[in-house]
LUMPA-780877 format. One record per residue: residue number from 1; residue in one letter; x, y, z of N, C-alpha, C in turn. Coordinates in steps of 0.05 Angstrom, whole numbers, plus 5000, padded with zeros to 4 digits. Example, Ala and Ser with C-alpha at 12.3 -4.5 7.8 and 13.67 -1.06 7.14 Angstrom:
BEGIN
nr->1; rest->a; nxx->5264; nyy->4886; nzz->5156; caxx->5246; cayy->4910; cazz->5156; cxx->5264; cyy->4934; czz->5156
nr->2; rest->s; nxx->5257; nyy->4955; nzz->5142; caxx->5273; cayy->4979; cazz->5143; cxx->5258; cyy->5001; czz->5157
//
This chain:
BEGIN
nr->1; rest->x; nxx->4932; nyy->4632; nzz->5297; caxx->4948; cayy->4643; cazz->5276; cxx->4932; cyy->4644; czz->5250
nr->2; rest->x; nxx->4913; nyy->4625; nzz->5249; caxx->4893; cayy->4631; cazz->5221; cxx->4886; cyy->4661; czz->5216
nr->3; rest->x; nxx->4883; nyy->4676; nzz->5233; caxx->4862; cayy->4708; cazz->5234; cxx->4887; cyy->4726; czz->5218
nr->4; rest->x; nxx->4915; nyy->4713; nzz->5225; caxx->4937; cayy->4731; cazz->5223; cxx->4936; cyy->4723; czz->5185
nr->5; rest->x; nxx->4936; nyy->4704; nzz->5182; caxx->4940; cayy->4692; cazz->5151; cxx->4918; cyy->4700; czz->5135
nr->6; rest->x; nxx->4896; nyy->4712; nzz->5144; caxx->4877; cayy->4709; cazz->5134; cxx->4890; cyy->4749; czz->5127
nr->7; rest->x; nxx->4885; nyy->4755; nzz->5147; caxx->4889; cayy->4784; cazz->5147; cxx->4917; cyy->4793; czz->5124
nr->8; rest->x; nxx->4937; nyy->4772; nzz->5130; caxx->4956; cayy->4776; cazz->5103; cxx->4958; cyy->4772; czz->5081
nr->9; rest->x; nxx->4940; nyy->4749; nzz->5082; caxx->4930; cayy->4743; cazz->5052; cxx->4914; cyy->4776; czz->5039
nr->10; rest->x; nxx->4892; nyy->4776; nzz->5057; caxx->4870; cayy->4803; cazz->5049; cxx->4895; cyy->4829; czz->5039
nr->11; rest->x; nxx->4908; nyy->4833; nzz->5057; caxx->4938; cayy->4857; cazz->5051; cxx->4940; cyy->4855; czz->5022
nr->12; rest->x; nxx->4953; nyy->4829; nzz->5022; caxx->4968; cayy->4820; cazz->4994; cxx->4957; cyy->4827; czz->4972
nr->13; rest->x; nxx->4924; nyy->4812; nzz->4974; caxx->4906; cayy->4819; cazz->4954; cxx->4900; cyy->4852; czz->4941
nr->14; rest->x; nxx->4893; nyy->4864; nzz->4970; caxx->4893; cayy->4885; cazz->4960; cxx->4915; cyy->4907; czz->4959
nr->15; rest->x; nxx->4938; nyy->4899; nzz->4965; caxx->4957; cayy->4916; cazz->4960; cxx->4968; cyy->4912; czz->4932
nr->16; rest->x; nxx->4977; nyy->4891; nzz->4923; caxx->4979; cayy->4873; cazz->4899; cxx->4962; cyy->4890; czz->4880
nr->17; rest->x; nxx->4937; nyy->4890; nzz->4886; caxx->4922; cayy->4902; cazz->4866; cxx->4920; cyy->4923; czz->4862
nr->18; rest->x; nxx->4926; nyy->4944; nzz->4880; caxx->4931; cayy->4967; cazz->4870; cxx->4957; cyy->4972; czz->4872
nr->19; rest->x; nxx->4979; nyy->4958; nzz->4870; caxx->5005; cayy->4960; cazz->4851; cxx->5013; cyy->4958; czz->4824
nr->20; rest->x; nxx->4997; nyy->4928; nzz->4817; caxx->4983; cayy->4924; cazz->4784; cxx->4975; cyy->4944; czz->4777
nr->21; rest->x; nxx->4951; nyy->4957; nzz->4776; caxx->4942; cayy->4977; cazz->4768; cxx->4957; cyy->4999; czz->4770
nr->22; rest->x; nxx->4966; nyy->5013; nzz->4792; caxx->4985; cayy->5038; cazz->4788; cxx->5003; cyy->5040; czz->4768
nr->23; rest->x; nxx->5022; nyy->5009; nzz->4772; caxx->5043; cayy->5004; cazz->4749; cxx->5037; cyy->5004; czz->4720
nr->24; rest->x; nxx->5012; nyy->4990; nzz->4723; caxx->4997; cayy->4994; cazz->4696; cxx->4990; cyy->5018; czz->4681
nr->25; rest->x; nxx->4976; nyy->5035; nzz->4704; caxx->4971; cayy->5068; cazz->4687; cxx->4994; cyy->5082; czz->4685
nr->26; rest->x; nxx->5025; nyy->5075; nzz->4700; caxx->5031; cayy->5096; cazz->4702; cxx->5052; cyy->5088; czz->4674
nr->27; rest->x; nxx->5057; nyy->5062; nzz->4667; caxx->5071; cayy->5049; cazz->4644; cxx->5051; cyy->5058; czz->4620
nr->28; rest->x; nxx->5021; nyy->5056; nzz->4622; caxx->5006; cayy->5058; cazz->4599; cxx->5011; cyy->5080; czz->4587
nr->29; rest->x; nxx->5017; nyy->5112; nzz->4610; caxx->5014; cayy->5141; cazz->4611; cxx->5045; cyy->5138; czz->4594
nr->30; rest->x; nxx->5062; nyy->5127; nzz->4610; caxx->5086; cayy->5134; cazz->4601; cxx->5094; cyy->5128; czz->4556
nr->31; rest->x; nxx->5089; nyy->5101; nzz->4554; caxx->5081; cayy->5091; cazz->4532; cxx->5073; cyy->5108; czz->4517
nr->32; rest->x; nxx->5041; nyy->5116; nzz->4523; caxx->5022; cayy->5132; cazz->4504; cxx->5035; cyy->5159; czz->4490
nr->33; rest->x; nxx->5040; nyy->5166; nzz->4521; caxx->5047; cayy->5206; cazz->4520; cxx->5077; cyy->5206; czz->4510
nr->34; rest->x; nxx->5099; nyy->5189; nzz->4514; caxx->5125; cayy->5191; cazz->4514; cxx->5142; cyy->5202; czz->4541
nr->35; rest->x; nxx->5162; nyy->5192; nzz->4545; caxx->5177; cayy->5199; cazz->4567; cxx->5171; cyy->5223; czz->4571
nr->36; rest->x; nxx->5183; nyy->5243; nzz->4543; caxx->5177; cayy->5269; cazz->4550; cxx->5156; cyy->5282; czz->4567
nr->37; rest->x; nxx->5129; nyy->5274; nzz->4556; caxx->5112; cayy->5287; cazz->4574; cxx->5115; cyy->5280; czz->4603
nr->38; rest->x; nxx->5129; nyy->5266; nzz->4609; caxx->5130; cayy->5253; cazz->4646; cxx->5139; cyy->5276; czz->4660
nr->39; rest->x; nxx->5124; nyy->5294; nzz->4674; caxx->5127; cayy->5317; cazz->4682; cxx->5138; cyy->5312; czz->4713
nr->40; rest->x; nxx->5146; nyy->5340; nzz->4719; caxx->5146; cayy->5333; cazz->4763; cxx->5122; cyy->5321; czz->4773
nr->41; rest->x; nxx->5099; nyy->5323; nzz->4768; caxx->5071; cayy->5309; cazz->4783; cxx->5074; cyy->5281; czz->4779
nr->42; rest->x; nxx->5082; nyy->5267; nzz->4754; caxx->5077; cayy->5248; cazz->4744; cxx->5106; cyy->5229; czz->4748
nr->43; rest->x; nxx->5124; nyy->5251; nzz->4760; caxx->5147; cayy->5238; cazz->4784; cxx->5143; cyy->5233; czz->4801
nr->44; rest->x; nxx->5139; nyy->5254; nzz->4819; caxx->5130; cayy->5258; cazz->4840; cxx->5108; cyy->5229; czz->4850
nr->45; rest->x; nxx->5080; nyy->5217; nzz->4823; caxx->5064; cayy->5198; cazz->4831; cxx->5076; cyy->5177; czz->4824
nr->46; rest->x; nxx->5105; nyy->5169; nzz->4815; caxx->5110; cayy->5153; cazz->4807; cxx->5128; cyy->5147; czz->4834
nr->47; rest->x; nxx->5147; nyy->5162; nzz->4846; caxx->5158; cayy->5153; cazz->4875; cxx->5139; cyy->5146; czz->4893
nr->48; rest->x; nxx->5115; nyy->5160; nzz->4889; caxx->5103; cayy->5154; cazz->4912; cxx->5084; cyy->5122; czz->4916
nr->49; rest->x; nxx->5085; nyy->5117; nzz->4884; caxx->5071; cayy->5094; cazz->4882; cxx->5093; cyy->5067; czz->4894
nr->50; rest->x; nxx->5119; nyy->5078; nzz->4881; caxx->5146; cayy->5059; cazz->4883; cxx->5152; cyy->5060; czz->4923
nr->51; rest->x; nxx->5147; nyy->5072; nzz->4929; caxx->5141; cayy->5077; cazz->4962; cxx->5121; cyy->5057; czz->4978
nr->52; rest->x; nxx->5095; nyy->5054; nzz->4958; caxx->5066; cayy->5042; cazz->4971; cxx->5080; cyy->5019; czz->4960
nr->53; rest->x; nxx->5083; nyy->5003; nzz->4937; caxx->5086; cayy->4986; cazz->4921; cxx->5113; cyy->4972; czz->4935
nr->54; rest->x; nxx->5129; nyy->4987; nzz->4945; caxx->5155; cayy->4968; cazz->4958; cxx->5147; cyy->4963; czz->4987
nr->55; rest->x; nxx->5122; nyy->4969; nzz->4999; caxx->5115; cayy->4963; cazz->5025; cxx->5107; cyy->4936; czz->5024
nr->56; rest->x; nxx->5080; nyy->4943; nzz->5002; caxx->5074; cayy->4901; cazz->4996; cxx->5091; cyy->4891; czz->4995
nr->57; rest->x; nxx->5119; nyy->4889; nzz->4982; caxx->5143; cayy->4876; cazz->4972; cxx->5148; cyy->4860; czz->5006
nr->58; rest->x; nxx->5152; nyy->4884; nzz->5021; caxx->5163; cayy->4886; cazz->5051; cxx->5150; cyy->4870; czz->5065
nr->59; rest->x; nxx->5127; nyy->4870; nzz->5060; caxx->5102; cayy->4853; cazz->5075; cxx->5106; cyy->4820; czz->5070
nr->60; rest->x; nxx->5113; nyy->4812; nzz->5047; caxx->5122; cayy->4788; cazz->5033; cxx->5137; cyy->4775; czz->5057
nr->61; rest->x; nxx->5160; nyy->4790; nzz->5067; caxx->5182; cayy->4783; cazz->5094; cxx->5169; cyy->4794; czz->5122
nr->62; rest->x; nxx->5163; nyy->4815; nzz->5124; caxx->5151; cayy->4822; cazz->5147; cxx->5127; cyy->4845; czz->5153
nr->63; rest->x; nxx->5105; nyy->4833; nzz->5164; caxx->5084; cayy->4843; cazz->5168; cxx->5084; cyy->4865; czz->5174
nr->64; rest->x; nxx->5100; nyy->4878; nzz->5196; caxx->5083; cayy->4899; cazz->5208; cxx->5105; cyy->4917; czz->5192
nr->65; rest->x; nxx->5132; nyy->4912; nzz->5179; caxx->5154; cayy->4931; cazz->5165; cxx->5139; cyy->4939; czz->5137
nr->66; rest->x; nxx->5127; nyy->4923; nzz->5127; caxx->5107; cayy->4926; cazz->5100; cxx->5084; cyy->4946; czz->5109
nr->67; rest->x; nxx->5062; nyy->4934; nzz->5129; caxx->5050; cayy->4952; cazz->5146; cxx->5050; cyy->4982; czz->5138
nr->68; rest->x; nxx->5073; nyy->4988; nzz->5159; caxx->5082; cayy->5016; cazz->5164; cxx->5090; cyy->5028; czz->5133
nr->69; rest->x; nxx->5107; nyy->5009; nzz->5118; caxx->5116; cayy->5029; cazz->5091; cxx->5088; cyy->5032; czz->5077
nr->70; rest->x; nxx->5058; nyy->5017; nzz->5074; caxx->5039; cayy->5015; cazz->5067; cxx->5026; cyy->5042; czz->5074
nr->71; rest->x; nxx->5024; nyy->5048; nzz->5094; caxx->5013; cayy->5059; cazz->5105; cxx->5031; cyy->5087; czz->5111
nr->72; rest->x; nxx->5053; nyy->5094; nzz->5107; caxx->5070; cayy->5119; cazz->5106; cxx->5061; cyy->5130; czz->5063
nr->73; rest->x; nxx->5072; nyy->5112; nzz->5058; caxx->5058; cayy->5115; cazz->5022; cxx->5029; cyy->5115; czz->5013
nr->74; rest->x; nxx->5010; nyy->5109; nzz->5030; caxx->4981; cayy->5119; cazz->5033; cxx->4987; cyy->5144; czz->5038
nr->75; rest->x; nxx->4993; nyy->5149; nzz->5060; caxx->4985; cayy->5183; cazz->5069; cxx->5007; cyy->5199; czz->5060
nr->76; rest->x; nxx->5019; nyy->5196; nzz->5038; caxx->5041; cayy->5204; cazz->5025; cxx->5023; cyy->5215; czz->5008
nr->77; rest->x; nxx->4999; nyy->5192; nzz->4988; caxx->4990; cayy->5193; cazz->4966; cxx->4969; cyy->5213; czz->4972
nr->78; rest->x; nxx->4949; nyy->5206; nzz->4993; caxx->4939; cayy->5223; cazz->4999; cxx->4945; cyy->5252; czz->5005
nr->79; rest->x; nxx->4961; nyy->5263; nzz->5013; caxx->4973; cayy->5292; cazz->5009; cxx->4975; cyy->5296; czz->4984
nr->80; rest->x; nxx->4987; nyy->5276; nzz->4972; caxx->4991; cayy->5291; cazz->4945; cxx->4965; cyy->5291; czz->4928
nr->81; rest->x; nxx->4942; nyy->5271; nzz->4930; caxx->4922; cayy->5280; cazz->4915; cxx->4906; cyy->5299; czz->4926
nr->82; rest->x; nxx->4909; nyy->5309; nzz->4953; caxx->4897; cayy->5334; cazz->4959; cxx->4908; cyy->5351; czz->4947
nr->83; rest->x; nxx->4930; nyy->5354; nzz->4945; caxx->4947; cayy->5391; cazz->4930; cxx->4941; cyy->5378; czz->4896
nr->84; rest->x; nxx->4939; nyy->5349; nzz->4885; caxx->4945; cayy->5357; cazz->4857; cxx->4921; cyy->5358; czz->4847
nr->85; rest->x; nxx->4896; nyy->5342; nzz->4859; caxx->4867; cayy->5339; cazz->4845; cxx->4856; cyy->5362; czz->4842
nr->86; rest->x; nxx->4845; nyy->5365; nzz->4813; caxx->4832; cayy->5388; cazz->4812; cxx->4805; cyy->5399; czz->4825
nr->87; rest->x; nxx->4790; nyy->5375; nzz->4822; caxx->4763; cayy->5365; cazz->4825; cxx->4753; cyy->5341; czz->4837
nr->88; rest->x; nxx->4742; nyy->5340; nzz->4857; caxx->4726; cayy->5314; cazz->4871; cxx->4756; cyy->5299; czz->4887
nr->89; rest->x; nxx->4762; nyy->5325; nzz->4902; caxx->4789; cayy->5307; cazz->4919; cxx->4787; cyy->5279; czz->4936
nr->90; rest->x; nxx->4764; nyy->5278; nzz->4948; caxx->4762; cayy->5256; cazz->4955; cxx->4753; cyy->5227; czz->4947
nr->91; rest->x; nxx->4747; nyy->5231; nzz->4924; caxx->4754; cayy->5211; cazz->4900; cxx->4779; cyy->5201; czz->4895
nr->92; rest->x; nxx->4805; nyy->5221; nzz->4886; caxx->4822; cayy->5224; cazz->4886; cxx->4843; cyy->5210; czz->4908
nr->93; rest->x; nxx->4822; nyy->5220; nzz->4932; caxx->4845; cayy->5204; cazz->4961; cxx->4845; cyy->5172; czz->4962
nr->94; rest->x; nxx->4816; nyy->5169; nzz->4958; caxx->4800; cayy->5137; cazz->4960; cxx->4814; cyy->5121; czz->4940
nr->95; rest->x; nxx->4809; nyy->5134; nzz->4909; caxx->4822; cayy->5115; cazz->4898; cxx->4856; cyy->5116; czz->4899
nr->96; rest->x; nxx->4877; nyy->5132; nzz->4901; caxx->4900; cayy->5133; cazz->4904; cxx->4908; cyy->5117; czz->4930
nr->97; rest->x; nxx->4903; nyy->5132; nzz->4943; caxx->4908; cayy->5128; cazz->4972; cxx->4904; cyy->5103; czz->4986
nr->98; rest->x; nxx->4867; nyy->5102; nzz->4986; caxx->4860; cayy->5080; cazz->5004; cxx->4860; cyy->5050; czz->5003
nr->99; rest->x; nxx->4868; nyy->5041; nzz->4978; caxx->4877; cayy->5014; cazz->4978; cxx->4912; cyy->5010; czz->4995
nr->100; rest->x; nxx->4929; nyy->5029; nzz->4994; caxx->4952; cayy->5027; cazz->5006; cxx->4947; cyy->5030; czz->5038
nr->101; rest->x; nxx->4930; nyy->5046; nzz->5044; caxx->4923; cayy->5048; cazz->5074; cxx->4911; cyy->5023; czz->5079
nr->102; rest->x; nxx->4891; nyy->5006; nzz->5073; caxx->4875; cayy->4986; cazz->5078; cxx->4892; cyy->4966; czz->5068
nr->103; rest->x; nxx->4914; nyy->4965; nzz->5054; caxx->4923; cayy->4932; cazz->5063; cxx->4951; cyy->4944; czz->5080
nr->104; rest->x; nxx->4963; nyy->4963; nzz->5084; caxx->4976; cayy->4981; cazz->5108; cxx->4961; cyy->4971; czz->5133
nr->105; rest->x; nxx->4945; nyy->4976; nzz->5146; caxx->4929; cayy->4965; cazz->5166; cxx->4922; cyy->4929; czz->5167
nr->106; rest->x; nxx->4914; nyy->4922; nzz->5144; caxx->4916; cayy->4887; cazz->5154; cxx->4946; cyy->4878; czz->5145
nr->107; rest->x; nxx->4960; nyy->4889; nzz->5137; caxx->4987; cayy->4873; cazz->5146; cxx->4995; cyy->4879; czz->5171
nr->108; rest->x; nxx->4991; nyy->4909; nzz->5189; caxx->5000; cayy->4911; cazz->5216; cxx->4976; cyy->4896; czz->5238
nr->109; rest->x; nxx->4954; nyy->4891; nzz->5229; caxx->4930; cayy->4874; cazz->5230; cxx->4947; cyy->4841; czz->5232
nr->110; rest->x; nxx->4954; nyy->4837; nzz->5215; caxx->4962; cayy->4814; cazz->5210; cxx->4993; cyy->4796; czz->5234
nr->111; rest->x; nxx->5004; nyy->4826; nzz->5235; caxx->5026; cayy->4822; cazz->5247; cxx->5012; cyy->4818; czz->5288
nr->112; rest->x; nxx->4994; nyy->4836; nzz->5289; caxx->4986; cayy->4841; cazz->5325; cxx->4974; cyy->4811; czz->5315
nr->113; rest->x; nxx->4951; nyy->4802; nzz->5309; caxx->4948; cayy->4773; cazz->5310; cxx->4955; cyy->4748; czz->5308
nr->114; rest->x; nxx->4983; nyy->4755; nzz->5299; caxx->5002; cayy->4733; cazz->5308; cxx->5020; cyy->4732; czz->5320
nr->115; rest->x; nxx->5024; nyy->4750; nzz->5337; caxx->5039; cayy->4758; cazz->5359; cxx->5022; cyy->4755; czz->5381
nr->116; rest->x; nxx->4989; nyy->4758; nzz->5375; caxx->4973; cayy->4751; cazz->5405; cxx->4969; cyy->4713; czz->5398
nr->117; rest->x; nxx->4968; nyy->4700; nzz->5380; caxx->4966; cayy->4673; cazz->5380; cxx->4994; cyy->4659; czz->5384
nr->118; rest->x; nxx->5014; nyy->4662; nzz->5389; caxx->5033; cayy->4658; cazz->5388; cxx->5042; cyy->4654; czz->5418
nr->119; rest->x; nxx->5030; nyy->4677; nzz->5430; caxx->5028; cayy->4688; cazz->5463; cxx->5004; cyy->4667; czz->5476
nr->120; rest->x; nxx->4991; nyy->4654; nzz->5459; caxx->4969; cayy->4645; cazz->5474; cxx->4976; cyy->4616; czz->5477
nr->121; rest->x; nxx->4995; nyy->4599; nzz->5453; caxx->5005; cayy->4566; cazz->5443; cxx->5017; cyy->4558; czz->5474
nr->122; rest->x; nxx->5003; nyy->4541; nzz->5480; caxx->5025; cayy->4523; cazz->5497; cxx->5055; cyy->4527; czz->5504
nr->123; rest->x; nxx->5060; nyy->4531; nzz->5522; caxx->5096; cayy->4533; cazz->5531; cxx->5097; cyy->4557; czz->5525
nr->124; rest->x; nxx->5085; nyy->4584; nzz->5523; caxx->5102; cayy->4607; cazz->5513; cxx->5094; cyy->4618; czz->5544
nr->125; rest->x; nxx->5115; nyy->4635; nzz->5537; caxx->5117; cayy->4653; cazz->5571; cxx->5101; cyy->4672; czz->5579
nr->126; rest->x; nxx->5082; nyy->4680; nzz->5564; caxx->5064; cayy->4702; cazz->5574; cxx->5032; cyy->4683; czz->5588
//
């Protein structure tokens, strides 16, 4: 079960961290510019962050349910920084996107490795 904790912890870290930060730019944007300027795009990145950002939440209770919302709000983000980036889209994907996909994968990471140590403990039926 250590590989599974280890792998959840890693999730946490980096999902955590790019929730801080999203919440952060998207509060700083909001602040600076005024509500007013908060356009459809800047809706639109704000559900989608609230999508990636409530997966970590999910992950907190269950691995692979966090997982999946992690990783549905990655490739959410990623679509959308393909149609909204102007320039250097895959910049755009990596940093939006790929922190939600990569702790998306070690929380469902996290979840298969403790479901195979668990299968392996003494007295279990497999």
């Amino acid at each position: 079960m250590q590989l599974g904790r280890h792998l959840h912890l890693a999730g946490l870290v980096v999902g955590g961290a790019a929730s801080a930060m999203w919440v952060f730019v998207l509060t700083a944007s909001a602040v600076s510019e005024g509500a007013a300027a908060f356009g459809f795009e800047e809706a639109v990145l704000a559900v989608l962050i609230v999508v990636a950002t409530t997966g970590v939440a999910f992950a907190l209770a269950d691995d692979i349910l966090g997982g999946f919302v992690c990783v549905l709000g990655g490739v959410a983000l990623a679509g959308f920084a393909t149609v909204s980036a102007g320039r250097n889209e895959g910049m755009s994907i990596a940093v939006s996107a790929g922190p939600f996909l990569l702790a998306g994968v070690l929380f469902i990471g996290a979840h298969i490795a403790t479901q195979r140590a668990r299968s392996r403990e003494p007295g279990s039926s497999h």
